[in-house]
C-alpha positions in Angstrom: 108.3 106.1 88.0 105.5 103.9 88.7 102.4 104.9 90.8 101.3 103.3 93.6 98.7 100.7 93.4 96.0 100.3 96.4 92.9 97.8 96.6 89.0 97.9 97.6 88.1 95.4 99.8 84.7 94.1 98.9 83.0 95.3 102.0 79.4 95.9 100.3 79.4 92.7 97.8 80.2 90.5 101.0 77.6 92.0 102.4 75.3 91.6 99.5 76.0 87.9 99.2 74.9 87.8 103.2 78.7 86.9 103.9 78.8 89.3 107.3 82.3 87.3 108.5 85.3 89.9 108.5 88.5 87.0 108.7 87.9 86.8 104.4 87.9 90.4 104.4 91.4 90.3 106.7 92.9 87.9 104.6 92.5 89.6 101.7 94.2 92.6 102.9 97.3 90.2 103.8 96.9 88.8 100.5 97.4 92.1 98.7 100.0 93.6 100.9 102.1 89.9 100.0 101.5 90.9 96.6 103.1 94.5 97.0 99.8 96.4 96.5 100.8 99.7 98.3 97.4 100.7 100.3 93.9 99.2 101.6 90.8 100.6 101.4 87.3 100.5 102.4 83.9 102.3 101.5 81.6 103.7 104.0 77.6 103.5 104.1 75.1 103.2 107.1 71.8 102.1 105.3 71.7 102.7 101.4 74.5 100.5 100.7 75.1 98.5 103.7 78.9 97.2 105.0 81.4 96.9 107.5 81.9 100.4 109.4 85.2 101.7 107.7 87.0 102.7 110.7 86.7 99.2 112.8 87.4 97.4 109.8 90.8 99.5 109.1 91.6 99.1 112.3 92.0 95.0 112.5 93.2 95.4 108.7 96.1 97.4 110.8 96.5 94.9 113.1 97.6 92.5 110.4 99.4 94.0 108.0 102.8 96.1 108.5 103.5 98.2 105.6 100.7 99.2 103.3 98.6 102.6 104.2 94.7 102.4 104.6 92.2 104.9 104.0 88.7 105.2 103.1 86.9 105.3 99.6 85.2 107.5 100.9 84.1 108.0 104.2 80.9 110.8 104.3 82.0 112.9 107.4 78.8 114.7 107.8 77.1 111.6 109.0 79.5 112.0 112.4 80.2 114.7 115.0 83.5 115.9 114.0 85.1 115.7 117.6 84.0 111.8 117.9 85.4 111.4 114.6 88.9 113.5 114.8 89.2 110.9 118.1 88.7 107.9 116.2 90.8 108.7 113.4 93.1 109.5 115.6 93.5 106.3 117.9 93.2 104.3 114.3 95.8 106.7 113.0 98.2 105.8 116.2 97.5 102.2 115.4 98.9 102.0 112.1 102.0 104.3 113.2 100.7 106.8 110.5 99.7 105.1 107.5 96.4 106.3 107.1 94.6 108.8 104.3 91.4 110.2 105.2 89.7 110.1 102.1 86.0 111.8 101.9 83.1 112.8 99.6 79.8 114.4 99.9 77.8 111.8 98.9 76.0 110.9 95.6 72.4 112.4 95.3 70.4 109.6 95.0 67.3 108.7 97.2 68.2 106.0 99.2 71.5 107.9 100.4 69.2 111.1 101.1 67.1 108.6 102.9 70.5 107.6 104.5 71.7 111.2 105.7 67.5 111.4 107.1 67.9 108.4 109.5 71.0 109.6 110.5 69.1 112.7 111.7 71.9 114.8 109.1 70.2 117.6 106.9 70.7 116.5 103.1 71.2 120.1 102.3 73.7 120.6 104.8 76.1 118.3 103.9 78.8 120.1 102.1 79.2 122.3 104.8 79.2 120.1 107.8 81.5 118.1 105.8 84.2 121.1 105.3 83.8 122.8 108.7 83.7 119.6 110.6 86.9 118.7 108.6 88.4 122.0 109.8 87.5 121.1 113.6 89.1 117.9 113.0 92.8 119.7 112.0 92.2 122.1 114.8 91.7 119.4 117.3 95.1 116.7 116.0 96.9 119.6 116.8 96.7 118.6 120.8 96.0 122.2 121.3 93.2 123.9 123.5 90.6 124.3 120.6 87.9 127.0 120.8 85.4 126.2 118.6 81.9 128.3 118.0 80.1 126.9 114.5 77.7 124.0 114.0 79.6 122.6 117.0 80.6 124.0 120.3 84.2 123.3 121.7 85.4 124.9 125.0 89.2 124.8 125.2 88.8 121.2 123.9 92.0 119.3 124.0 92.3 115.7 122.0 94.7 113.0 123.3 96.1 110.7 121.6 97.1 113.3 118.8 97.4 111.7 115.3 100.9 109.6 114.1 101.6 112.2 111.7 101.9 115.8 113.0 98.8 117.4 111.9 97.0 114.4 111.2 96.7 112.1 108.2 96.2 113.7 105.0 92.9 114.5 103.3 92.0 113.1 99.7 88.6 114.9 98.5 86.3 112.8 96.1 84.0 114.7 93.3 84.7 116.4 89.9 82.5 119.3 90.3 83.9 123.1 89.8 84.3 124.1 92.7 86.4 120.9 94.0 89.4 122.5 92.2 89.7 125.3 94.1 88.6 123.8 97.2 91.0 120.6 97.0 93.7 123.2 95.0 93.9 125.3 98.0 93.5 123.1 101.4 93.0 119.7 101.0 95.7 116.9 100.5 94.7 114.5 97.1 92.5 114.6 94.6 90.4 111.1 94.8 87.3 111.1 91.5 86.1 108.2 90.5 84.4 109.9 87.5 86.6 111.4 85.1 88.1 109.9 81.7 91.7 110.6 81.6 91.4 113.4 79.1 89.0 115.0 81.8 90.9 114.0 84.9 94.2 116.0 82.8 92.3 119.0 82.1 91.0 119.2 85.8 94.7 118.1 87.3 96.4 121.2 86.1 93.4 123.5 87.2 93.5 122.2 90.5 97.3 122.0 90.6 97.2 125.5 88.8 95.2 126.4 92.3 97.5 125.0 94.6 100.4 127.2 92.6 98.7 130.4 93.2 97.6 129.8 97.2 101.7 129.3 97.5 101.7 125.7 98.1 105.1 124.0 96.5 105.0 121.0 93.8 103.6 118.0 94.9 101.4 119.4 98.0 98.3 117.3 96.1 98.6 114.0 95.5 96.6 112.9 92.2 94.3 109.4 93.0 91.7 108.2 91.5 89.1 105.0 92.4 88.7 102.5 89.2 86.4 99.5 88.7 88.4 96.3 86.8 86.8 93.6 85.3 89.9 92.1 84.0 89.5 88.8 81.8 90.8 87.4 78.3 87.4 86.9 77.1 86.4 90.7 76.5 82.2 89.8 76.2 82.4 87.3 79.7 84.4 90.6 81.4 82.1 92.7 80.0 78.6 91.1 81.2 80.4 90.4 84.6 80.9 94.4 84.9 77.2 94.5 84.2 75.9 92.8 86.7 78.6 93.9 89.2 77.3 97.3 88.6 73.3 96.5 88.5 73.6 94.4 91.9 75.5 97.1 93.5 73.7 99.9 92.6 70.0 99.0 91.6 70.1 100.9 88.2 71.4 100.4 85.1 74.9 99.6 84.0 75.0 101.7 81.0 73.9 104.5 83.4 76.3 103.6 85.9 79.4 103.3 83.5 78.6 107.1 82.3 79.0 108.0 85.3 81.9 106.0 87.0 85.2 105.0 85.3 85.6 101.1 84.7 87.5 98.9 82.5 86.3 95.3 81.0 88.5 93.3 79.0 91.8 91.8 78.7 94.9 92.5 81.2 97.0 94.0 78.3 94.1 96.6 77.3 93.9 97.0 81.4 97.6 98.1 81.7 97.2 100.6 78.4 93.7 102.2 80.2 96.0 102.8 83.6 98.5 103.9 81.9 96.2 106.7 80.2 95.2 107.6 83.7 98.9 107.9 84.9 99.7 110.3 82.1 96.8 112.5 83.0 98.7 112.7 86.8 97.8 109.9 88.6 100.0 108.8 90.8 97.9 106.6 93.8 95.2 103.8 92.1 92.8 102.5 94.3 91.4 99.2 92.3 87.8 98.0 92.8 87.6 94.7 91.1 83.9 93.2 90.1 84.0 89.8 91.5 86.9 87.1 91.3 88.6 89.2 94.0 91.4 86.7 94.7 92.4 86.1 90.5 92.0 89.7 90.0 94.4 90.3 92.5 97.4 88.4 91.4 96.6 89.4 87.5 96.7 93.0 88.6 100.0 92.6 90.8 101.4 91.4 88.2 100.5 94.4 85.7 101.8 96.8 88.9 105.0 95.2 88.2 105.5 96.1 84.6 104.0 99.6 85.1 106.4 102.1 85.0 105.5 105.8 83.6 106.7 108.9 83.3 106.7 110.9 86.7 104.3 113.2 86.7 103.9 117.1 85.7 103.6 119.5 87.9 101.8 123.3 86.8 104.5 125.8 86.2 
């Protein structure tokens, strides 16, 4: 069986370079659905690491493509009122007849995304739980149901038109390796979507969480495994390696021996690439989204190509 095999659009490096024009971005996503990449995706920041708002964006890239699915790597729900949002995720969700994944994270603590959540008027304290009640107000209202609603938010029979493609709305991948995103993600949410773990790590905390989704009754295959990768794929292992250097130090501002601790990327040749995914397929992941540091367009066909010869065992459910 072989996984399915999304790509990052470079949303935040475009901007970086002070290349604000979207029609690259578009093509790109044309180009990597004509290669057979299987899904889209876009980050989300307001201020700390400035881009394209995801859901705009997703919606042209829907516009111009007709089979992959899109979704976000990862959109920070706190930062919106949950009603606005359920509504635009809907509409966008209607637009793409139902190929969208809502994936979503809490946000890394670091200052200038604290200083993010504070000009967004968003308590940095309260984010985890905005983010899971708000999430919770979104199901209720794709149902197209009168929703009463009396939490952070105030709904009065509350009734959302258009309702979402899929029944229920899209499904919900949940970033973060922390403890207590086993249970959480084990239990309610959709996919699993790190971008942390090695694949030893990502195994061990695969069967916990589908372990979880076992014991709240929830049949095989209720949680899809994901995981978000940084590629810096070239022949010449030292000119990969120094360009995932100063992919990472532009992008973040700190250090890329800091950064690689704490994010998974690869630098090297394409065969040493395929072996790496592969490891990561083993350990149950069965949706890549691919971040490539620079040389978008080679990286792109080097990687389809690999997708093609990638076929691994399907993967193993808790039992």
């Amino acid at each position: 069986m072989a996984p399915r095999i999304g790509y990052l659009l470079p949303t935040r490096e475009r901007v970086m370079e002070g290349q604000h024009e979207t029609g690259p971005l578009l093509a790109l996503a044309e180009r990597a659905e004509a290669l057979g990449y299987d899904s889209i995706w876009v980050g989300d920041s307001l201020l700390a690491r400035p881009r394209h708002d995801p859901m705009t964006l997703l919606a042209a890239v829907a516009a111009r493509t007709r089979r992959v699915e899109m979704g976000t790597a990862v959109l920070l729900p706190a930062l919106r009122n949950p009603v606005l949002l359920a509504h635009q995720w809907a509409t966008l969700d209607r637009l793409a007849e139902g190929r969208m994944i809502l994936g979503v994270g809490i946000a890394s603590n670091v200052q200038n995304i604290r200083d993010e959540f504070e000009a967004a008027g968003v308590p940095w304290d309260k984010r985890l739980g905005r983010m899971l009640e708000g999430l919770r107000l979104c199901r209720a209202l794709w149902t197209g149901e009168p929703v009463e609603w009396d939490g952070r938010w105030r709904v009065k029979a509350g009734t959302l038109g258009p309702t979402p493609h899929r029944p229920g709305g899209p499904p919900i991948w949940v970033a973060g390796n922390a403890e207590p995103t086993i249970e959480r993600v084990g239990r309610h949410f959709d996919g699993w979507f790190p971008n942390g773990p090695t694949p030893a790590q990502y195994a061990e905390t695969w069967r916990a969480m589908q372990a979880a989704a076992q014991a709240a009754g929830r049949p095989p295959g209720a949680i899809t495994g994901a995981a978000y990768l940084t590629l810096a794929v070239d022949e010449n292992a030292a000119r990969a390696h120094e360009r995932m250097d100063r992919f990472l130090a532009q992008y973040y501002g700190q250090r890329p021996d800091v950064m690689r601790k704490r994010q998974a990327c690869f630098a090297g040749p394409l065969a040493a690439a395929r072996e790496w995914l592969a490891a990561y397929a083993e350990a149950g992941v069965t949706h890549f989204a691919l971040r490539f540091a620079g040389e978008h367009e080679r990286q792109l066909e080097l990687l389809a190509r690999l997708r093609d010869d990638l076929r691994l065992p399907a993967p193993r459910h808790a039992g």
